[in-house]
PAVEXLUM-400213 format. One record per residue: z, y, x of N, C-alpha, C in turn; residue in one letter. Coordinates in nm, 3 decimals. Example, Ala and Ser with C-alpha at 12.3 -4.5 7.8 and 13.67 -1.06 7.14 Angstrom:
<recs>
+---------+---------+---------+---------+---------+---------+---------+---------+---------+------+
!    n_zz !    n_yy !    n_xx !   ca_zz !   ca_yy !   ca_xx !    c_zz !    c_yy !    c_xx ! miti !
+---------+---------+---------+---------+---------+---------+---------+---------+---------+------+
!   0.780 !  -0.569 !   1.319 !   0.780 !  -0.450 !   1.230 !   0.780 !  -0.330 !   1.320 !    a !
!   0.708 !  -0.225 !   1.285 !   0.714 !  -0.106 !   1.367 !   0.787 !   0.003 !   1.290 !    s !
+---------+---------+---------+---------+---------+---------+---------+---------+---------+------+
</recs>
This chain:
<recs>
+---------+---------+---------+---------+---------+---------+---------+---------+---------+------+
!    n_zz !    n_yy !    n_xx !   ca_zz !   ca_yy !   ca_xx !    c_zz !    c_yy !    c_xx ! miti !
+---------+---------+---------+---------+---------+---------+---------+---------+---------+------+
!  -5.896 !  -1.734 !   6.367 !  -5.801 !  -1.625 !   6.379 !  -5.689 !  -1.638 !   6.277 !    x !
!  -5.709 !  -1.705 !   6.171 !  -5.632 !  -1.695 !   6.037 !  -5.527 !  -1.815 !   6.058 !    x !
!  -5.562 !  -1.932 !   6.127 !  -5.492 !  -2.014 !   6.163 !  -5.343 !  -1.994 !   6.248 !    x !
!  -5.433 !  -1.866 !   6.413 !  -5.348 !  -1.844 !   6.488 !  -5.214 !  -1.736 !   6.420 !    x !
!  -5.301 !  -1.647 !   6.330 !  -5.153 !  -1.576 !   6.275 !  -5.043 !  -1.675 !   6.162 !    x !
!  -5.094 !  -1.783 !   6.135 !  -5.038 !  -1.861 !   6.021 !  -4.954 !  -1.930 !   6.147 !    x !
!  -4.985 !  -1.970 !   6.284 !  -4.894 !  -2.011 !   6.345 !  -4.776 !  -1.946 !   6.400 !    x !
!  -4.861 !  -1.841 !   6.457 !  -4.731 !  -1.721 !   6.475 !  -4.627 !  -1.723 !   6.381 !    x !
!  -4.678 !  -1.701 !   6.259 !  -4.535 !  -1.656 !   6.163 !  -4.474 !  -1.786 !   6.121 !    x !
!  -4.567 !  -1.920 !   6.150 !  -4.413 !  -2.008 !   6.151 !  -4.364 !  -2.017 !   6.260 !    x !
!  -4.379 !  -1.985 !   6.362 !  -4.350 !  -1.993 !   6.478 !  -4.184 !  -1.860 !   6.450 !    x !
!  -4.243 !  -1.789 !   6.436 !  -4.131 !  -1.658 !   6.409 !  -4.043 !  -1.722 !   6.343 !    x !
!  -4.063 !  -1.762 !   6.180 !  -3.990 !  -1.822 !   6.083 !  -3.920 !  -1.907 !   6.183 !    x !
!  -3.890 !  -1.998 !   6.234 !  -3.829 !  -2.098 !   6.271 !  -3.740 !  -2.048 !   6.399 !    x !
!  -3.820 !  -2.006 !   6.449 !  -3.705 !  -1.893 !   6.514 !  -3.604 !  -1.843 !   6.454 !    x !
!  -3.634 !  -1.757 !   6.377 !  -3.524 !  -1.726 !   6.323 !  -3.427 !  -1.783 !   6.224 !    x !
!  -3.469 !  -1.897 !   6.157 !  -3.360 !  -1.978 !   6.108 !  -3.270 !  -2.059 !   6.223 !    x !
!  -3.323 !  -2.042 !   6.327 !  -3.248 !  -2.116 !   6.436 !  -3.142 !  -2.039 !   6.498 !    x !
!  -3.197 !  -1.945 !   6.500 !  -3.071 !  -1.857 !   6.521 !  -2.968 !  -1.803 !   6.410 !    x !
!  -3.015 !  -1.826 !   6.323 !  -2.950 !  -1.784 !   6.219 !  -2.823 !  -1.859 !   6.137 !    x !
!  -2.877 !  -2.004 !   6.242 !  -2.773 !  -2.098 !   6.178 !  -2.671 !  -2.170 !   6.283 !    x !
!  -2.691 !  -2.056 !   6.391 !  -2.643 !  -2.049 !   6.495 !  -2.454 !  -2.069 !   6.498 !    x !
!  -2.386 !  -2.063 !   6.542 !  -2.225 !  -2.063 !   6.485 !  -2.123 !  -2.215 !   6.583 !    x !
!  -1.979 !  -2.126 !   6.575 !  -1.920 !  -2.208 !   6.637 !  -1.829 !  -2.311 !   6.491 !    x !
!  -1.858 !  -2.425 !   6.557 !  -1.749 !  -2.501 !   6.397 !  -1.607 !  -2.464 !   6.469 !    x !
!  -1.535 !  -2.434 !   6.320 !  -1.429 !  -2.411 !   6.369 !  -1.354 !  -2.544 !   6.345 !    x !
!  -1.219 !  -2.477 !   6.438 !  -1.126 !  -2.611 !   6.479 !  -1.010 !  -2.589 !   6.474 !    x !
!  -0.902 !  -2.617 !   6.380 !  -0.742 !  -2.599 !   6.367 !  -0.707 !  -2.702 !   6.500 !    x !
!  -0.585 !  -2.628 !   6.571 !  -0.531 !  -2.762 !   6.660 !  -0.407 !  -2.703 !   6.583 !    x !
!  -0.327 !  -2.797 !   6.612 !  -0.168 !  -2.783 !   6.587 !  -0.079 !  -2.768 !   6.698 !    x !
!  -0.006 !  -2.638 !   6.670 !   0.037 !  -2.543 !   6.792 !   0.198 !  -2.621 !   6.779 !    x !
!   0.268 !  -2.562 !   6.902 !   0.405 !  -2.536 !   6.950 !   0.460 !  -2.538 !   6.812 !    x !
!   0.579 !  -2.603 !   6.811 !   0.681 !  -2.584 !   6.708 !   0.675 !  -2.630 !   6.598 !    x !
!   0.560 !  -2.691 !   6.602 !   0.537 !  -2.764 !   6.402 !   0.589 !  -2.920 !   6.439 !    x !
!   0.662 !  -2.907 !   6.323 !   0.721 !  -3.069 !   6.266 !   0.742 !  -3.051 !   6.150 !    x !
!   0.847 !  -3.111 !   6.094 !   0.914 !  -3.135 !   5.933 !   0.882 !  -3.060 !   5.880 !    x !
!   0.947 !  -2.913 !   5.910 !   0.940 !  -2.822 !   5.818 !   0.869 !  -2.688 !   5.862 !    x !
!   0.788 !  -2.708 !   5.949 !   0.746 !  -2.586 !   6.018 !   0.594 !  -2.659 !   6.040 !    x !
!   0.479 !  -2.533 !   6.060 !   0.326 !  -2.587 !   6.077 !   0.247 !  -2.480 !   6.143 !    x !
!   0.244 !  -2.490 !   6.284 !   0.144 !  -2.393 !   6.347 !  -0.006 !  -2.425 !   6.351 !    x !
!  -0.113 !  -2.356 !   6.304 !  -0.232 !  -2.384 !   6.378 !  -0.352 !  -2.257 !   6.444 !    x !
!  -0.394 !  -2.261 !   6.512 !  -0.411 !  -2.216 !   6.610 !  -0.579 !  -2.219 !   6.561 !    x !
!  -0.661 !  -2.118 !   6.585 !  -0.785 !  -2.123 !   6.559 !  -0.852 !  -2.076 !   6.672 !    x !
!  -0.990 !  -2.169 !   6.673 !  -1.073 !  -2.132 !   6.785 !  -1.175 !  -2.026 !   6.816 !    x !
!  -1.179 !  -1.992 !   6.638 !  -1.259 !  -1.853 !   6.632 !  -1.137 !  -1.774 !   6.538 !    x !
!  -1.195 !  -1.635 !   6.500 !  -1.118 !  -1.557 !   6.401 !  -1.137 !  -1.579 !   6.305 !    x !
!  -1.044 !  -1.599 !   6.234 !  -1.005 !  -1.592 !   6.041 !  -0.909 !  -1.522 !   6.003 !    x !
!  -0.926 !  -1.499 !   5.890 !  -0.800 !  -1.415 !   5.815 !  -0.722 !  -1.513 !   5.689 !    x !
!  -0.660 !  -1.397 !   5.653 !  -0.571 !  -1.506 !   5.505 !  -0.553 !  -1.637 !   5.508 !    x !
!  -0.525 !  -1.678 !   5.628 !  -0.504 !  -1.847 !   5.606 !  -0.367 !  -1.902 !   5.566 !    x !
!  -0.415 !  -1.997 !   5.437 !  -0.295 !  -2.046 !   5.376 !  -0.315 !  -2.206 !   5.362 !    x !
!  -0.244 !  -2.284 !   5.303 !  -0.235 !  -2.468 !   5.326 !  -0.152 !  -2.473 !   5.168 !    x !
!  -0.225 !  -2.620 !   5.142 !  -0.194 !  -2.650 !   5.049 !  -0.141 !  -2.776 !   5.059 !    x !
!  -0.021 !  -2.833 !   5.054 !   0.022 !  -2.958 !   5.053 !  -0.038 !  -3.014 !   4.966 !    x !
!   0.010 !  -3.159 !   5.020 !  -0.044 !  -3.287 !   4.913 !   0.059 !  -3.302 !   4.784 !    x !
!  -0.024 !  -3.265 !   4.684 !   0.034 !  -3.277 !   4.594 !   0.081 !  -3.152 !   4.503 !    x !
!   0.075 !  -3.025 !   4.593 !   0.090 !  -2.896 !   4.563 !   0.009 !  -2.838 !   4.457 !    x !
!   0.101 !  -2.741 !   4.378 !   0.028 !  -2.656 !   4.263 !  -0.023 !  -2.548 !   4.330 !    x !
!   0.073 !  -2.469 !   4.395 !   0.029 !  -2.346 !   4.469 !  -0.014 !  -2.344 !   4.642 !    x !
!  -0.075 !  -2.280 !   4.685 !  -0.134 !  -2.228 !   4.821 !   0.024 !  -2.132 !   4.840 !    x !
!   0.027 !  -2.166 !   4.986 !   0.145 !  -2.124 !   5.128 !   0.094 !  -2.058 !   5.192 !    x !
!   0.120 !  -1.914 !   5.166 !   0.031 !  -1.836 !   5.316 !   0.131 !  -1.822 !   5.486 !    x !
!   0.045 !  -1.851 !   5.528 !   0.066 !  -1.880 !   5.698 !   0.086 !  -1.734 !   5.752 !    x !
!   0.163 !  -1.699 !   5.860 !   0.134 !  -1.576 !   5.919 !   0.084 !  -1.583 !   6.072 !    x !
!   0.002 !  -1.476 !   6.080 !  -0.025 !  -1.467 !   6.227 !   0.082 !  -1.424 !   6.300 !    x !
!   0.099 !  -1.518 !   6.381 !   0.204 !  -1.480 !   6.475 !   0.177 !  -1.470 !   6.631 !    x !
!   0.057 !  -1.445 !   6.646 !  -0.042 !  -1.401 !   6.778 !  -0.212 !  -1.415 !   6.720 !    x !
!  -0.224 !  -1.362 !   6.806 !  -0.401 !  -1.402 !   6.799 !  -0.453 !  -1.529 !   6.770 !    x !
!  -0.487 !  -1.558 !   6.645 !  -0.567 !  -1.708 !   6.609 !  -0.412 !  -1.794 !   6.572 !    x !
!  -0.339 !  -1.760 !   6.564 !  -0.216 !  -1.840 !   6.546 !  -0.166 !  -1.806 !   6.401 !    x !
!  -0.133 !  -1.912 !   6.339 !  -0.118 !  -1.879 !   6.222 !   0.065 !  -1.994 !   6.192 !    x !
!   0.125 !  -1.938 !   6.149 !   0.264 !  -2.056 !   6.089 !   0.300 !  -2.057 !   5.968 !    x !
!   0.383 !  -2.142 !   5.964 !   0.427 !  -2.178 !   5.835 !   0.576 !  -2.200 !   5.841 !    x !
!   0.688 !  -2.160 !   5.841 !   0.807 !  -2.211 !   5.785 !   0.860 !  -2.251 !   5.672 !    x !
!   0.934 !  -2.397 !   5.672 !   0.978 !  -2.438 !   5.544 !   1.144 !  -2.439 !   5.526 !    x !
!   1.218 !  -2.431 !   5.418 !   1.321 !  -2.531 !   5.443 !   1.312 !  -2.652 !   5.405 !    x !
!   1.215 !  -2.705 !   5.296 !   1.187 !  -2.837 !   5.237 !   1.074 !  -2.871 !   5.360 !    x !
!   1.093 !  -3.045 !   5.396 !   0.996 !  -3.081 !   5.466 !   0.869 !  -3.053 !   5.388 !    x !
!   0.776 !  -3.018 !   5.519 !   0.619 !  -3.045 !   5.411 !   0.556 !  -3.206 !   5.424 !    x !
!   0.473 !  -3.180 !   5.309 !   0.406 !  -3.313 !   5.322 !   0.231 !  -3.276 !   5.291 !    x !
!   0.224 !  -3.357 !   5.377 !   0.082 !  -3.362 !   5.413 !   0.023 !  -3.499 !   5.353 !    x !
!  -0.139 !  -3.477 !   5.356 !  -0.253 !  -3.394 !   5.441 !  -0.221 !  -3.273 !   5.402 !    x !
!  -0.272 !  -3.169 !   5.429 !  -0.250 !  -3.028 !   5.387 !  -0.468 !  -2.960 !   5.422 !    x !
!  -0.438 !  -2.896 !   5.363 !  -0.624 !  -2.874 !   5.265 !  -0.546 !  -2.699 !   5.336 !    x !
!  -0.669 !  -2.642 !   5.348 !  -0.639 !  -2.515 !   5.440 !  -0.786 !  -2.455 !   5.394 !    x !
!  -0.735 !  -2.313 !   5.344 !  -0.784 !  -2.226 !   5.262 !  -0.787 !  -2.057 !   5.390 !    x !
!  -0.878 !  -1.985 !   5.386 !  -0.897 !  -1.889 !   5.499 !  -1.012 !  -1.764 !   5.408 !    x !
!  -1.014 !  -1.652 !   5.512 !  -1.070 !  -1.586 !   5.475 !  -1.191 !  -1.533 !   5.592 !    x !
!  -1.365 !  -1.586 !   5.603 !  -1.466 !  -1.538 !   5.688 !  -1.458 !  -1.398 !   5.706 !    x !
!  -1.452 !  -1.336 !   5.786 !  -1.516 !  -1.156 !   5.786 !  -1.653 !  -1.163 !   5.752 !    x !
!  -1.716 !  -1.124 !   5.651 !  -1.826 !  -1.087 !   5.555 !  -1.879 !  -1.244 !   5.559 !    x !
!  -1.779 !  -1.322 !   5.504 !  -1.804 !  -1.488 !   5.446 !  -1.767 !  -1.513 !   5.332 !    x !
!  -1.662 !  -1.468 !   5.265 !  -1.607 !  -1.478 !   5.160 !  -1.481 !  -1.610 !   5.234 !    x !
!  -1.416 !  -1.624 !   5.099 !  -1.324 !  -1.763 !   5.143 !  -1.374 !  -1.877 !   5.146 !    x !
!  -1.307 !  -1.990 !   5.251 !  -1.355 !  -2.087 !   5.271 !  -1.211 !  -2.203 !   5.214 !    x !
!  -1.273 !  -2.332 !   5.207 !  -1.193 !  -2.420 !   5.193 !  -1.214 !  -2.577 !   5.211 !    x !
!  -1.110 !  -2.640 !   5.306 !  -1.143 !  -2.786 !   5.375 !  -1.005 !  -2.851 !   5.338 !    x !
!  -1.070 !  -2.902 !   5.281 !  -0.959 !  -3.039 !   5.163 !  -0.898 !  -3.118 !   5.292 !    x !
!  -0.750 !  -3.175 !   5.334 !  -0.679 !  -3.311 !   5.380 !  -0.779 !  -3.277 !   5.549 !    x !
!  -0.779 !  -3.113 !   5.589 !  -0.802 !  -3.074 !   5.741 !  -0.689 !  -3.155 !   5.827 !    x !
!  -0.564 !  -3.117 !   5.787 !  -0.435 !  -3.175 !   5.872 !  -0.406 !  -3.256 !   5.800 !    x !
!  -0.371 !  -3.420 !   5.830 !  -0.313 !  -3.513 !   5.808 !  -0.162 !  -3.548 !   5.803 !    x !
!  -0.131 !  -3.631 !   5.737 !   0.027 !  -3.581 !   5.728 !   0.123 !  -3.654 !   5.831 !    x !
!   0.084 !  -3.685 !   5.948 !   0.112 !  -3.756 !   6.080 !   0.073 !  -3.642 !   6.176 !    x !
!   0.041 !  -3.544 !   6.171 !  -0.004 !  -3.467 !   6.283 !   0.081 !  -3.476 !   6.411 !    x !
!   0.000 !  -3.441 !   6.534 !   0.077 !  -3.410 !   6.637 !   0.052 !  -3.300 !   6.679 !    x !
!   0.157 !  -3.223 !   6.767 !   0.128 !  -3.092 !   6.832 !   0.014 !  -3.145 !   6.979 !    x !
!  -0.071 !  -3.082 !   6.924 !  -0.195 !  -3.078 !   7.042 !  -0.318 !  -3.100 !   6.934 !    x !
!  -0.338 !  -3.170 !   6.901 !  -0.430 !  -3.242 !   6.817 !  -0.505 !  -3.129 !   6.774 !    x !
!  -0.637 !  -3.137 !   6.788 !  -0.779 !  -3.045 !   6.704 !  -0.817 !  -3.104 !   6.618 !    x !
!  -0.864 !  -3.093 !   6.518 !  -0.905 !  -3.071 !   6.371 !  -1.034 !  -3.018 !   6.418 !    x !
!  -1.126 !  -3.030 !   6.414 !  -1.264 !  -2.990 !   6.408 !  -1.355 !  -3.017 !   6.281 !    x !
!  -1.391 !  -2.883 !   6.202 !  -1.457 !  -2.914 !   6.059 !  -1.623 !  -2.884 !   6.095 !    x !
!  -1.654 !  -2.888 !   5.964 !  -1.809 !  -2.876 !   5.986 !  -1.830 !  -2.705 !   5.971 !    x !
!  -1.741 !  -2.633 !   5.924 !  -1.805 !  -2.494 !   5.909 !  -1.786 !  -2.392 !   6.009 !    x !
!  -1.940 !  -2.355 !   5.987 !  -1.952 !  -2.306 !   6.158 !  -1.945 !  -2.112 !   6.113 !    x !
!  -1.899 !  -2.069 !   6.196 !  -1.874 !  -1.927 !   6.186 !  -1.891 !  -1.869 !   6.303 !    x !
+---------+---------+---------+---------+---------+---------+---------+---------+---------+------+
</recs>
């Protein structure tokens, strides 16, 4: 009998880490209108506060939403890339993925990271 409840509750346990680690990875693509000096990306789930950090940059660039999951950037100085992209989870705290966009990007292109939300 002591066995079968010791299986149950790993049985439960594992369950529920499975679901628990459940989540979509998210994925920047690069939207309409980004080149030189301009940088759209487009998210596949929701985030907040998302900002980019050029290569080579002291400070973080915050992006604005400019639709749902769409986030931009206008420059007058070209940017230079990779660019490292900094965000905010709803009850995640902030996240951050070093050289996400490469400094060759094209409009279309997905970015797919490992953190799943």
């Amino acid at each position: 009998m002591a066995a079968t409840s010791f299986l149950l509750a790993m049985a439960v346990l594992a369950t529920l880490l499975a679901v628990g680690s459940c989540g979509t990875a998210l994925t920047f693509t690069v939207g309409k209108g980004s080149g030189s000096t301009s940088l759209s990306l487009v998210t596949n789930v929701a985030i907040s506060e998302v900002e980019v950090k050029e290569k080579g940059a002291a400070d973080w660039s915050e992006l604005k939403e400019s639709s749902t999951n769409t986030w931009t950037l206008s420059s007058k100085a070209p940017l230079k890339g990779p660019f490292s992209v900094r965000f905010l989870v709803k009850n995640g705290g902030y996240r951050v993925i070093d050289d996400v966009i490469p400094a060759e990007f094209k409009v279309g292109s997905a970015y797919k990271t490992s953190i799943q939300i």
